[in-house]
C-alpha positions in Angstrom: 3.7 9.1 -22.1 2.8 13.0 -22.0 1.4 12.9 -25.5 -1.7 10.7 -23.9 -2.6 12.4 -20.4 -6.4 13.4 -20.7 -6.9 10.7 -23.1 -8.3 7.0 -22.3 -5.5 4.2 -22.5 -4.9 0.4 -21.4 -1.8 -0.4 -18.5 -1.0 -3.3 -17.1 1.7 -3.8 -14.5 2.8 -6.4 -12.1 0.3 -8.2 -10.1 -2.5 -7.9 -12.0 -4.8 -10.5 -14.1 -6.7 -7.9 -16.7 -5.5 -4.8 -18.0 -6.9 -1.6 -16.5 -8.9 1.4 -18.0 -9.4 4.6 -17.7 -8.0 7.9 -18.4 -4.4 9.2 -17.7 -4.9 12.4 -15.7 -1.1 12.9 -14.3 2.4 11.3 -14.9 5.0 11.7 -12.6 8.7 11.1 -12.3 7.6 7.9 -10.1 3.6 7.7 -10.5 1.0 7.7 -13.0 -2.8 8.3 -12.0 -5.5 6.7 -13.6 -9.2 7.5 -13.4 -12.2 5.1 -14.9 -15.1 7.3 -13.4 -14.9 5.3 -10.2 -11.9 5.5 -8.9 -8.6 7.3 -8.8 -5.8 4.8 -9.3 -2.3 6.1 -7.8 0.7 3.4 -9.8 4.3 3.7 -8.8 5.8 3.7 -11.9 8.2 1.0 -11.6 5.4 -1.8 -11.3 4.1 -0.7 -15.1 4.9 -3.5 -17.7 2.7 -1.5 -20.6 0.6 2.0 -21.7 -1.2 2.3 -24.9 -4.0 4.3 -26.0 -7.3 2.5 -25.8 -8.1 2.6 -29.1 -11.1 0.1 -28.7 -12.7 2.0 -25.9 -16.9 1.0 -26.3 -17.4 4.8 -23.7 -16.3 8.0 -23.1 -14.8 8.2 -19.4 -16.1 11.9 -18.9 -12.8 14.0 -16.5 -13.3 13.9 -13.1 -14.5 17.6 -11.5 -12.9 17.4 -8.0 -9.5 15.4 -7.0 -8.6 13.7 -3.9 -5.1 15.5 -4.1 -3.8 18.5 -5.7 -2.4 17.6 -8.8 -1.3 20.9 -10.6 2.1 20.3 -9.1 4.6 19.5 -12.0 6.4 17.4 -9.4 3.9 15.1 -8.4 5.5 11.4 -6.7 5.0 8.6 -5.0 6.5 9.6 -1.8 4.0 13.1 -2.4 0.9 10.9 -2.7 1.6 9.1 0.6 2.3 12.0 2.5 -0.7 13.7 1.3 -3.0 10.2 1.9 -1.6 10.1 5.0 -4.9 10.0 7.4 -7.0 9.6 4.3 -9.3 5.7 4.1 -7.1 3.8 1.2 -7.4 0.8 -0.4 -3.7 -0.5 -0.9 -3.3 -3.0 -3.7 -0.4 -6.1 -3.1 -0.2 -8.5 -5.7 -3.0 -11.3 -5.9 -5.8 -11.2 -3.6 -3.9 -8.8 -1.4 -6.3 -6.0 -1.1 -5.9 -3.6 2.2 -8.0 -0.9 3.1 -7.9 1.4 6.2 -5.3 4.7 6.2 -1.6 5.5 6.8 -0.5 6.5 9.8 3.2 7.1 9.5 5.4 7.5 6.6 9.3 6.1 6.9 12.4 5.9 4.4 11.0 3.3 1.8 8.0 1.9 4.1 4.8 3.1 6.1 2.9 2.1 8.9 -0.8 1.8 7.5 -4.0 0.5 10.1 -6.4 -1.8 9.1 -9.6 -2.5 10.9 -8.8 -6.4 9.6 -5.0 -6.7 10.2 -4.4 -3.4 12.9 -1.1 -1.8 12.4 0.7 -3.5 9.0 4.3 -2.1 8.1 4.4 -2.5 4.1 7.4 -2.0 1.9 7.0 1.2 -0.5 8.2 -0.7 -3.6 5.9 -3.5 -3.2 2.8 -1.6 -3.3 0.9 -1.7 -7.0 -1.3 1.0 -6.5 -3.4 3.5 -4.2 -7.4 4.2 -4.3 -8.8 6.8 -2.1 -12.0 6.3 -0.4 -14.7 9.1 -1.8 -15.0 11.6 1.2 -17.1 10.6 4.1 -16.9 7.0 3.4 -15.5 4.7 5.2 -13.8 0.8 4.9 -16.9 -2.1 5.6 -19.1 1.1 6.1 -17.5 1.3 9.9 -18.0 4.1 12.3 -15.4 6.1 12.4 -14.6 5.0 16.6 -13.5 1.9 14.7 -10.8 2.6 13.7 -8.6 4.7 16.5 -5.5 3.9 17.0 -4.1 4.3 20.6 -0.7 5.4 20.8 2.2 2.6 21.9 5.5 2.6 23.6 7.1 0.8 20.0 9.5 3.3 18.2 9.9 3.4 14.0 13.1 2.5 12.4 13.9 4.7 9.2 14.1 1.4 7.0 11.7 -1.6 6.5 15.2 -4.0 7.2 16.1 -2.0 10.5 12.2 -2.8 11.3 12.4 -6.0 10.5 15.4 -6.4 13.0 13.4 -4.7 15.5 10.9 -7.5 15.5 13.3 -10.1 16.5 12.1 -12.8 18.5 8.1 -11.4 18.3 5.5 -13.8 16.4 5.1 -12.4 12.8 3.2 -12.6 10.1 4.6 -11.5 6.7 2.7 -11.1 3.4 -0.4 -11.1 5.7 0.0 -14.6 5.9 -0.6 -16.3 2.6 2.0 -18.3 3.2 2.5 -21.2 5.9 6.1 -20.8 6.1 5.6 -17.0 6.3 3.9 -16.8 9.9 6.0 -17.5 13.1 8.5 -16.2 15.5 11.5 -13.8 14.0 14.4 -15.8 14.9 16.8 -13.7 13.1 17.1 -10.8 10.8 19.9 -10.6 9.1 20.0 -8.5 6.0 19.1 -9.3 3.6 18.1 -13.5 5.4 15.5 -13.4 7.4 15.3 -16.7 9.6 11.8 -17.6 10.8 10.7 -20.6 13.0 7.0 -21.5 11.8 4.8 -24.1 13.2 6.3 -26.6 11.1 10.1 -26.0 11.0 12.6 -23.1 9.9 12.0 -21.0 7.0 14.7 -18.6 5.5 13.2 -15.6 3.4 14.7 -12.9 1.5 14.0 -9.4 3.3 13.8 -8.2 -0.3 10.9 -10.0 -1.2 8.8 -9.1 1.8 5.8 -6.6 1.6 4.0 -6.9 4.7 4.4 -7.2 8.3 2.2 -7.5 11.0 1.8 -8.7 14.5 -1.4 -10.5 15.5 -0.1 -10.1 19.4 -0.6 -6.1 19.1 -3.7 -6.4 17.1 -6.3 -5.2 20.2 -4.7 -2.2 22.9 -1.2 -2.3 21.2 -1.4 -0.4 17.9 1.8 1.8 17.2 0.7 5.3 16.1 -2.1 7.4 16.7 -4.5 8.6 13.5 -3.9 12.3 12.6 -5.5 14.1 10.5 
């Protein structure tokens, strides 16, 4: 994968419908980044299903002159990208239609806390997460204002690990996935590595914690935010 950095190639990885273009600037032990002239595209590794060299590509994709983060580190990672997005406007790809966009706010073992002006605070697994954009400097998500999107500070401590968060939660009204699911919004009965219990509007659902990317809670959405934006 060295051999085709600075040169214009084809991935695909989970989650995704069409291939994506552009050129490979960096590759990691953990993350790849791609750049198509408009965006920077941050890929945990592990979600990539194939690289080739574009070898049909109809432009040249002139290299970019100014980077949102350092990358002359020859240790550049996942966990490295987050900490140096942290405060930074994102957009956060899912799987599907799950497209987030706002900024971390606190970085844990294998999840972060991120705010979003449409969902508030969101906890999102690490290894779920298909790739990172940064916003172009000075812009920000639905062309807010920037009061938007403070975050005031709450008395709800972080666990180290997306489970130990989840058992936190217990008993609070949850909604998991951002809610594209039915049987994926209601009140945390249990949580139970790795079953999660859940009592929705129309019964009991039992989940696998493992296959959970998102939480959030839409009774702290408005005053009850859990971290403050740094920067």
């Amino acid at each position: 994968m060295i051999m085709l950095i600075d040169k214009q190639v084809e991935l695909s990885f989970s989650g995704i419908q069409q291939p994506l273009k552009g050129v490979l600037l960096e590759v990691g032990s953990d993350l790849i980044v791609i750049y198509n002239e408009f965006h920077f595209y941050y890929i945990p590794i592990i979600h990539l299903q194939y690289l080739k060299l574009d070898t049909y590509a109809s432009s040249t994709i002139d290299p970019p002159t100014e980077y949102p983060f350092d990358l002359q580190s020859p240790s550049i990672s996942y966990r490295k990208m987050l900490m140096s997005a942290k405060g930074m406007f994102v957009e956060i790809y899912i799987t599907g239609n799950q497209s987030i966009h706002g900024y971390l706010t606190h970085i844990m073992n294998d999840y972060f806390a991120f705010h979003s002006p449409v969902f508030h605070t969101i906890f999102i697994s690490m290894k779920h997460v298909k790739y990172v954009i940064p916003y172009h400097p000075n812009t920000t998500p639905y062309s807010m204002q920037m009061e938007n999107f403070l975050v005031q500070p709450s008395q709800v401590t972080f666990s180290r690990t997306f489970d130990q968060q989840l058992k936190k939660l217990e008993s609070q009204f949850v909604v998991l996935d951002l809610g594209e699911n039915p049987s994926k919004i209601g009140v945390l009965h249990s949580a139970d590595h790795p079953f999660l219990e859940l009592h929705t509007a129309t019964g009991k659902s039992i989940l696998h914690s493992e296959h959970v990317k998102t939480i959030h809670l839409p009774s702290a959405r408005r005053g009850d935010s859990y971290g403050s934006r740094t920067f």
